[in-house]
C-alpha positions as CSV (number, residue, x, y, z in Angstrom):
1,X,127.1,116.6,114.9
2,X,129.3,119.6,113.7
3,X,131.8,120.4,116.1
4,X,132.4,124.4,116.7
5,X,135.1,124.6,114.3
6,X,133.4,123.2,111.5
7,X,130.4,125.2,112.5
8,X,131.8,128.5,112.4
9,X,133.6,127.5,108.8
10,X,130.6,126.9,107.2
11,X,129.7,129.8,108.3
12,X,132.0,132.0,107.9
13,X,131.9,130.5,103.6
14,X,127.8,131.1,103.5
15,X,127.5,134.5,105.0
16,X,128.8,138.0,104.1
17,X,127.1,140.5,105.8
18,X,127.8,144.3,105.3
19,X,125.3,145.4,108.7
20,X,124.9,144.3,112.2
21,X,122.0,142.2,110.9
22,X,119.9,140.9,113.9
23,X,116.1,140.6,112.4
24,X,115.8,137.2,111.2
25,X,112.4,137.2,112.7
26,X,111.8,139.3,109.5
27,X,113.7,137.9,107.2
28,X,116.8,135.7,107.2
29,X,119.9,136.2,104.9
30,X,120.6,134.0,102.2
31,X,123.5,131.8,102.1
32,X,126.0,131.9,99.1
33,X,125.3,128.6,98.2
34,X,121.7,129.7,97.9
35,X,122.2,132.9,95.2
36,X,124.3,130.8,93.3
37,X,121.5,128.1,92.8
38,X,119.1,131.6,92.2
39,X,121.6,132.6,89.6
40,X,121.4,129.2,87.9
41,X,117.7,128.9,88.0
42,X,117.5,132.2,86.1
43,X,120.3,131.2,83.8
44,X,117.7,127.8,83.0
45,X,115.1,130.1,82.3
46,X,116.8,132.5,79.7
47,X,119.1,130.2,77.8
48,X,115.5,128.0,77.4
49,X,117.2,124.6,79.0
50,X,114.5,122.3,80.2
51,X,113.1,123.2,83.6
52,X,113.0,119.7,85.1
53,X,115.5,120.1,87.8
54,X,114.0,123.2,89.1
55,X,110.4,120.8,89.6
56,X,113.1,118.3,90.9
57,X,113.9,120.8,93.8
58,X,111.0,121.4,94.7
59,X,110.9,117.1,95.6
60,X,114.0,117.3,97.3
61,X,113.6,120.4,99.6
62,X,110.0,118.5,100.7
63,X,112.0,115.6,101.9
64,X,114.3,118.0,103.3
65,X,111.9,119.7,105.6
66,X,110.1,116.2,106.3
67,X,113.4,115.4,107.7
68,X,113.8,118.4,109.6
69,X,110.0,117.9,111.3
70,X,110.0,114.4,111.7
71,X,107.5,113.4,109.4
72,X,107.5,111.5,105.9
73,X,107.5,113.7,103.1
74,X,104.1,111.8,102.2
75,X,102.9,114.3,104.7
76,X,104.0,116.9,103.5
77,X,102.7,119.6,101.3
78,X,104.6,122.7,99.9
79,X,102.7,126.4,99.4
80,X,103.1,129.6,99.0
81,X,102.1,131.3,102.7
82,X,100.9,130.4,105.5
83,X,97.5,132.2,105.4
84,X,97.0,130.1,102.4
85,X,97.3,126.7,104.8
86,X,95.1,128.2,107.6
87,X,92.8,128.8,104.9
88,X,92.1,125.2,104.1
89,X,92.3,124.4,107.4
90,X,89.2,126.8,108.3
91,X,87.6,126.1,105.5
92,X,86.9,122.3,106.3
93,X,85.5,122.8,109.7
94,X,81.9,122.8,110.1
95,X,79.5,126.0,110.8
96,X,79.6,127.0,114.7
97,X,83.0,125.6,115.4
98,X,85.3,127.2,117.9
99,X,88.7,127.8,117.8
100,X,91.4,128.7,120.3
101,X,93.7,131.3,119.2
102,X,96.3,133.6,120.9
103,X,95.8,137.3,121.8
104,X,97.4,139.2,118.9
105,X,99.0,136.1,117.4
106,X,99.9,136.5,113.6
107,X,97.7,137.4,111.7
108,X,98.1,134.7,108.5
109,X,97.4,132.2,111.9
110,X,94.1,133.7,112.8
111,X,92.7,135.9,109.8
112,X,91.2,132.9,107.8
113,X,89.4,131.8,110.6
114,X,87.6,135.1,111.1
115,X,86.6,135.5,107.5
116,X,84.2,132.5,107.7
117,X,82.1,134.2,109.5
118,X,80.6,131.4,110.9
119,X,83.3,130.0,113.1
120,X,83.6,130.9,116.9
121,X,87.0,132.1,117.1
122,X,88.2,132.4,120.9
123,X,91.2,134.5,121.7
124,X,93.3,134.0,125.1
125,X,96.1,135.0,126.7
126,X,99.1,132.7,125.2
127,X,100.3,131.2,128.2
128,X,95.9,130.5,129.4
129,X,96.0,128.4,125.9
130,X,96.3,125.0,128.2
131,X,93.9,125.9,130.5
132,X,91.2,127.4,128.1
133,X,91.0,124.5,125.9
134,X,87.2,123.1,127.1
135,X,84.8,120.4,125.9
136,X,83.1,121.8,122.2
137,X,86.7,123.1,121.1
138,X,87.4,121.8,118.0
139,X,91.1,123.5,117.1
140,X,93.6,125.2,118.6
141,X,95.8,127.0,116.7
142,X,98.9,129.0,117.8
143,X,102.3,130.2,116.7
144,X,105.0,128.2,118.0
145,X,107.0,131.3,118.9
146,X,105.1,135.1,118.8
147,X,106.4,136.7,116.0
148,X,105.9,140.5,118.3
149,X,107.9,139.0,121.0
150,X,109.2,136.0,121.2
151,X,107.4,134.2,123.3
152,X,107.3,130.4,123.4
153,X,103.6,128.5,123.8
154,X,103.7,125.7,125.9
155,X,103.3,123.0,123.4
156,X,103.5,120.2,125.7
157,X,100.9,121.6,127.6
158,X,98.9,122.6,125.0
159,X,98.6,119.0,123.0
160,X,97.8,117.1,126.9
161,X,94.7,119.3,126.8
162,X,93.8,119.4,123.5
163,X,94.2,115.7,123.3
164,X,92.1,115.4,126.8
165,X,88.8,117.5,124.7
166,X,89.3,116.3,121.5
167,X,90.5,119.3,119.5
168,X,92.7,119.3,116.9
169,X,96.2,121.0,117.3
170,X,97.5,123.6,114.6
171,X,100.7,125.6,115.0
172,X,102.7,127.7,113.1
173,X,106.4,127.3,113.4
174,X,107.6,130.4,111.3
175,X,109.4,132.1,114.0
176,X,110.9,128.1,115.4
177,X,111.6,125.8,112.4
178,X,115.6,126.4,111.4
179,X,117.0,126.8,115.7
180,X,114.2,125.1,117.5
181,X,113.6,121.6,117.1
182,X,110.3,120.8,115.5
183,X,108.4,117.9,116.3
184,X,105.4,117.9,113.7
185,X,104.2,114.3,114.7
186,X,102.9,115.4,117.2
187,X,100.3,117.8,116.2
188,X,97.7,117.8,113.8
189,X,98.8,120.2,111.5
190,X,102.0,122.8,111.3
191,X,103.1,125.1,109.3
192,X,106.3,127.0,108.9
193,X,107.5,129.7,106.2
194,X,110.8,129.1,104.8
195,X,112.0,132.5,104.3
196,X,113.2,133.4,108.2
197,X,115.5,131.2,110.2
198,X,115.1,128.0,107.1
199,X,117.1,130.8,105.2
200,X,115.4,130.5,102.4
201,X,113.3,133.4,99.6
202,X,110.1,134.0,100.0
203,X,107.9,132.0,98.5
204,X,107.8,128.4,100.1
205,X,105.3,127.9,103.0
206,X,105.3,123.8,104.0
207,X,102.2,122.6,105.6
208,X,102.3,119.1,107.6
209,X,98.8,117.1,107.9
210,X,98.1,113.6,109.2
211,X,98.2,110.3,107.2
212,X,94.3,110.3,106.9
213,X,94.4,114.3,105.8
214,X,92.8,115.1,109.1
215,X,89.5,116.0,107.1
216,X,91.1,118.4,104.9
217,X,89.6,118.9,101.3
218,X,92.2,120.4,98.9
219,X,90.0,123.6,98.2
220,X,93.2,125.5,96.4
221,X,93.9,122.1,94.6
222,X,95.3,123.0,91.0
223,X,97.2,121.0,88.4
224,X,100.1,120.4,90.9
225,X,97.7,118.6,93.2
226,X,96.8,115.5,90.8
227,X,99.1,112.3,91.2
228,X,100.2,113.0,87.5
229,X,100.4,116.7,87.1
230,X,101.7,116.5,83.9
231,X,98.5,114.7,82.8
232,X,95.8,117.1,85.0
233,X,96.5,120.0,83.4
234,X,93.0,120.2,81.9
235,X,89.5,119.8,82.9
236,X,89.0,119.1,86.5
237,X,92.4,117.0,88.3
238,X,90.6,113.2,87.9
239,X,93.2,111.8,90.5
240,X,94.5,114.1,93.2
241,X,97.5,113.2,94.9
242,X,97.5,110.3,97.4
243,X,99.7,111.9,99.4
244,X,99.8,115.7,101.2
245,X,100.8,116.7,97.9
246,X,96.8,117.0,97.0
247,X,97.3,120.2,99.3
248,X,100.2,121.7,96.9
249,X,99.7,125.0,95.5
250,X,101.7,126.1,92.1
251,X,105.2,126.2,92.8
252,X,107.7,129.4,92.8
253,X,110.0,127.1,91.0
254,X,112.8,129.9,91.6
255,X,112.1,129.8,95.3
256,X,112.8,125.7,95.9
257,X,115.8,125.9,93.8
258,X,117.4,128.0,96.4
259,X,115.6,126.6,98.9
260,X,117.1,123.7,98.4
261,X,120.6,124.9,99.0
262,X,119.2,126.4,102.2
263,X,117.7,123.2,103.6
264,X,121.0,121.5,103.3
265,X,122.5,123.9,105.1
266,X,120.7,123.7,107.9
267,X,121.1,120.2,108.2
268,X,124.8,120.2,107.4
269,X,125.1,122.2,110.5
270,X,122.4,120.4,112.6
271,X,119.5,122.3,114.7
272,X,120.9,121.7,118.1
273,X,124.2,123.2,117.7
274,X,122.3,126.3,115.5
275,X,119.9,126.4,118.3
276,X,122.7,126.4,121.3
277,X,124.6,128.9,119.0
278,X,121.5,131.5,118.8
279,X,120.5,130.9,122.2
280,X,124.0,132.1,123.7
281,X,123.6,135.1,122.0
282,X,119.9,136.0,123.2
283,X,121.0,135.6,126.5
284,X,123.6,137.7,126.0
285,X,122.1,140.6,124.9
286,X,119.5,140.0,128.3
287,X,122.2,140.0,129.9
288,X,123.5,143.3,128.5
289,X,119.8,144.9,128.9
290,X,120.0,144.6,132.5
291,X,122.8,145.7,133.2
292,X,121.7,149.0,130.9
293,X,118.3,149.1,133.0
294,X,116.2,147.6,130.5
295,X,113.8,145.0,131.1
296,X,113.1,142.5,127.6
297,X,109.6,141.1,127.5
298,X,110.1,137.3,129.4
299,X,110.7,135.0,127.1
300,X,112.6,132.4,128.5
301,X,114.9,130.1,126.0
302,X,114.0,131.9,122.8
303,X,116.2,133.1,119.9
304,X,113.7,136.7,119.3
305,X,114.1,139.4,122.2
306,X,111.6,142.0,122.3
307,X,112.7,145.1,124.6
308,X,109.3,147.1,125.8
309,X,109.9,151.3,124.8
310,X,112.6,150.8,122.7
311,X,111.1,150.4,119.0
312,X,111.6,154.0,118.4
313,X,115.1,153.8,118.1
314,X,115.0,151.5,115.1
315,X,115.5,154.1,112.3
316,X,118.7,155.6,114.2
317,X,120.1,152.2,114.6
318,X,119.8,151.3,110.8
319,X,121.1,154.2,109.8
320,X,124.0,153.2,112.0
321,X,124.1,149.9,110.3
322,X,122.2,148.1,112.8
323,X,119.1,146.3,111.3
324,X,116.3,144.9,114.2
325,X,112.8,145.5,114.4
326,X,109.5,147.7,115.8
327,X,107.2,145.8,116.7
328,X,104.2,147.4,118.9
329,X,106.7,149.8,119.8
330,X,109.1,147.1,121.3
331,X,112.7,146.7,120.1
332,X,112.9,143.4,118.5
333,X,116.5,141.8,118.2
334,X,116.3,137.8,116.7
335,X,119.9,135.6,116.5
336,X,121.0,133.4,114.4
337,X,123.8,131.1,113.3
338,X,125.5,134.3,111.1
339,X,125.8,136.2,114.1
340,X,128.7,136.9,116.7
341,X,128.9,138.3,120.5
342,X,130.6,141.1,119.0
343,X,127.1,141.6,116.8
344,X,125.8,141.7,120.4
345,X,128.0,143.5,121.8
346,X,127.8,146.8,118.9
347,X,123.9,146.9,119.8
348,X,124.0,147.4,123.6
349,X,126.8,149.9,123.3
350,X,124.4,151.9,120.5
351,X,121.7,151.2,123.2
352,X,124.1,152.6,125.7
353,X,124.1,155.9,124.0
């Protein structure tokens, strides 16, 4: 465990910041140690060194998100987005199956669903998801946190009644993995871009399935799929994987070689103290709302605060050097580990204004 002073060092050496920047929920900043590994990855590249480190990366950050989830890295497969995952996912269930969703969840959670055409795809309220779950549902798929808002699904809740119907459990922990702790044992399958509070470039999606594949057929499968790539390149892949890796899709080998550096990172400094860090300041700026009059949309121990009304601002506040979000017209403000009360603080006096 890092204490506060080490915390804050690392910090303080990863992250230089020329705004207020509070929209991780969009994107998260890289660390230093991360666009030095880009720079080196593009250096292999154009002096014509042998790649194999970069596909040696992409190894290591699997085991580092296994790690970070609480799974083997057997179950672990690496993409490219998360619509791509949901895609296989819908793609193995049979004709007439329903899924539960959540009103206005993301879209790469629900959209592959829908373009079956064939599957019942149920939409609720995300704090009804317990309760809706009946006999006949066969998945429930959520997001962790609401990308619009912050909101946090009861998982608890949700995997008692999915386990009491027999559905299957999917959830997207995007907006979670990085400051809340993930647990991906305990559902059937998660996924989790790597590009928002993993700190990472876009590019690398990981998707988490049971030991038995949980009926998954690797419909996307490519060369990287095979248990030798090297020797699947072509015809058809004679031997997929025996592990999650038969789910791989190509690799951005650029992305995992920072990615890498990122994954470290967040161990290094631990998901409990980078969780109690964001949370301070998310309860902070609720704090500061209130006492400005403003009421944030209820979202009770999570590191994204949406403020209903306010989204319009968001073009005067980044000119003033402020980034956040609008989403559905609400102000969106996410913390994380690179940010300070006084980051806090210079938003609520510009809301102040």
């Amino acid at each position: 465990m890092e204490t506060r002073e080490t915390f804050d060092s690392l910090v303080r050496a990863e992250f230089t910041p020329k705004s207020t920047y509070l929209n991780t929920a969009s994107n998260g900043l890289l660390p230093a140690r991360t666009v030095a590994a880009l720079h080196e990855a593009a250096r292999l590249r154009a002096e014509g060194r042998p790649l194999t480190p970069l596909y040696e990366d992409v190894e290591v950050c699997r085991a580092l998100y296994a790690r970070l989830v609480g799974v083997p890295p057997t179950r672990v497969a690496a993409g490219a987005s998360v619509a791509a995952h949901t895609g296989v996912i819908a793609a193995s269930l049979p004709a007439g199956a329903e899924i539960l969703t959540a009103e206005d969840d993301f879209t790469s959670v629900l959209n592959p669903f829908h373009v079956r055409g064939d599957l019942k795809v149920r939409a609720v309220e995300l704090e009804r998801i317990p309760e809706s779950v009946r006999p006949g549902t066969a998945l429930v798929a959520v997001s962790a946190v609401q990308s619009a808002d912050g909101r946090i699904a009861d998982l608890p809740a949700l995997r008692e009644a999915a386990r009491e119907h027999g559905a299957r459990t999917y959830v997207d922990f995007s907006q979670a993995a990085g400051w809340l702790p993930v647990d991906a044992d305990a559902y059937d399958f998660t996924a989790a871009a790597c590009y928002k509070w993993l700190l990472g470039p876009n590019g690398a999606v990981f998707l988490t399935v049971p030991e038995d594949f949980g009926g998954l057929t690797p419909v996307l499968a490519g060369w990287v799929a095979a248990e030798e790539p090297w020797r699947s390149c072509y015809g058809p892949v004679a031997e997929l994987a025996h592990s999650a890796r038969r789910f791989d899709l190509t690799h951005a080998l650029f992305t995992y070689a920072g990615l890498r550096r990122s994954l470290e990172l967040v161990e290094e400094l631990g998901v409990a103290a980078v969780h109690a860090h964001d949370l301070a300041l998310a309860e902070r700026f609720r704090t500061g709302l209130a006492a400005l009059g403003h009421e944030p949309v209820p979202a009770p121990g999570s590191a994204i605060v949406s403020v209903p009304g306010l989204g319009s601002r968001q073009p005067e506040l980044s000119e003033a050097g402020i980034e956040v979000s609008d989403r559905a017209g609400n102000l969106r403000a996410s913390f994380h580990l690179y940010n300070t009360a006084a980051d806090v603080d210079r938003l609520l006096d510009a809301l102040s204004g």
